[in-house]
C-alpha positions as CSV (number, residue, x, y, z in Angstrom):
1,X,-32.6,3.8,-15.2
2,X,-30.2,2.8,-12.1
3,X,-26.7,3.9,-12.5
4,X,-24.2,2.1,-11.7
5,X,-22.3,2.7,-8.5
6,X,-18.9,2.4,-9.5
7,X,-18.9,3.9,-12.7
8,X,-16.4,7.1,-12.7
9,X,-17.9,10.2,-12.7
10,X,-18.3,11.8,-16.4
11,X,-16.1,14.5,-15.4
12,X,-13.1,11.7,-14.8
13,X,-14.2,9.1,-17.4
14,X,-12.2,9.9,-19.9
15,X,-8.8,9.8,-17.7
16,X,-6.2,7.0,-17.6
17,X,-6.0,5.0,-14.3
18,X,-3.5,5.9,-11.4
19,X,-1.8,3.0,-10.2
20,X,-3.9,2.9,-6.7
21,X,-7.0,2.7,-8.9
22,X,-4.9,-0.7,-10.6
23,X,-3.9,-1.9,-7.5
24,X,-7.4,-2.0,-5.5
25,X,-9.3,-3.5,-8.2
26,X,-6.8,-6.0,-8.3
27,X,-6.7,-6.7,-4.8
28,X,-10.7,-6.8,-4.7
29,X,-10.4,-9.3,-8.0
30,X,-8.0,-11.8,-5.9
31,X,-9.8,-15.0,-4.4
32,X,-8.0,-14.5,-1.2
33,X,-9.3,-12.0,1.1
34,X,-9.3,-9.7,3.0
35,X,-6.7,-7.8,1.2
36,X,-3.9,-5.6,2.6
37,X,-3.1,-2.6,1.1
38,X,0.4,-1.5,2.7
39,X,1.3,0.6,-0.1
40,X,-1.1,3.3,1.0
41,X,-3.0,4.9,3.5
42,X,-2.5,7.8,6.2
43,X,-1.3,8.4,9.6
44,X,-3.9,10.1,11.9
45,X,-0.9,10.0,14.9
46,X,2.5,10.3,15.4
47,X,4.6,7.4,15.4
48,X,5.8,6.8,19.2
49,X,9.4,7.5,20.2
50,X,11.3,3.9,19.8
51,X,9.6,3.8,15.9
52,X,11.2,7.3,15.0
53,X,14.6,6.4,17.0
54,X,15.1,3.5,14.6
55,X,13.9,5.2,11.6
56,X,17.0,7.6,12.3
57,X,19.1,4.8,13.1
58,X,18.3,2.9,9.9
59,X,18.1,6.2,7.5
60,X,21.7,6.4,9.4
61,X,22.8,3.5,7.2
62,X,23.2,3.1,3.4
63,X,22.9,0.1,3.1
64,X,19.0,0.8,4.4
65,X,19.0,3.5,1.6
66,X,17.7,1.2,-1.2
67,X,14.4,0.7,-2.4
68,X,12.8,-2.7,-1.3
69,X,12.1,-5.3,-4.0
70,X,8.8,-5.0,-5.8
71,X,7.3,-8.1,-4.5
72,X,8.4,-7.7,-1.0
73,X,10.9,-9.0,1.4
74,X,10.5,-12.9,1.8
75,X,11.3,-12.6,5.7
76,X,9.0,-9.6,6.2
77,X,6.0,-11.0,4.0
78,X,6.6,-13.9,5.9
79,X,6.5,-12.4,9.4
80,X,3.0,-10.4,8.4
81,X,1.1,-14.1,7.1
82,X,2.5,-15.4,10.5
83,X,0.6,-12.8,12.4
């Protein structure tokens, strides 16, 4: 009997799903692909100079201190479709 690939391993089976697990199948469920996930994922470098200087710069600022709207910024969302 062939098991199937992406069944969770009996040792996890029983555990609730973390929100990346919700998230990917989601994103591989949606008719438009390719998907990008920006919500997750790991730098293998440092950033270069001029990214860190405005990262100061902006964490500077409290009106940069918020957290972003769930569904994104129009603008930005806007700018990555446009690229």
């Amino acid at each position: 009997m062939r098991q199937d690939p992406f069944k969770p391993a009996a040792r996890v089976a029983g555990q609730r799903q973390d929100v990346w697990t919700i998230v990917n199948e989601a994103a591989t469920a949606s008719p438009v692909q390719p998907i990008v996930n920006m919500g997750q994922g790991f730098f293998g470098y440092n950033p270069p100079e001029f990214v860190l200087d405005a990262a100061r710069d902006a964490l500077s600022k409290v009106e940069c201190n918020q957290y972003s709207p769930t569904k994104g910024r129009p603008r930005l969302k806007k700018a990555i479709a446009n690229a």
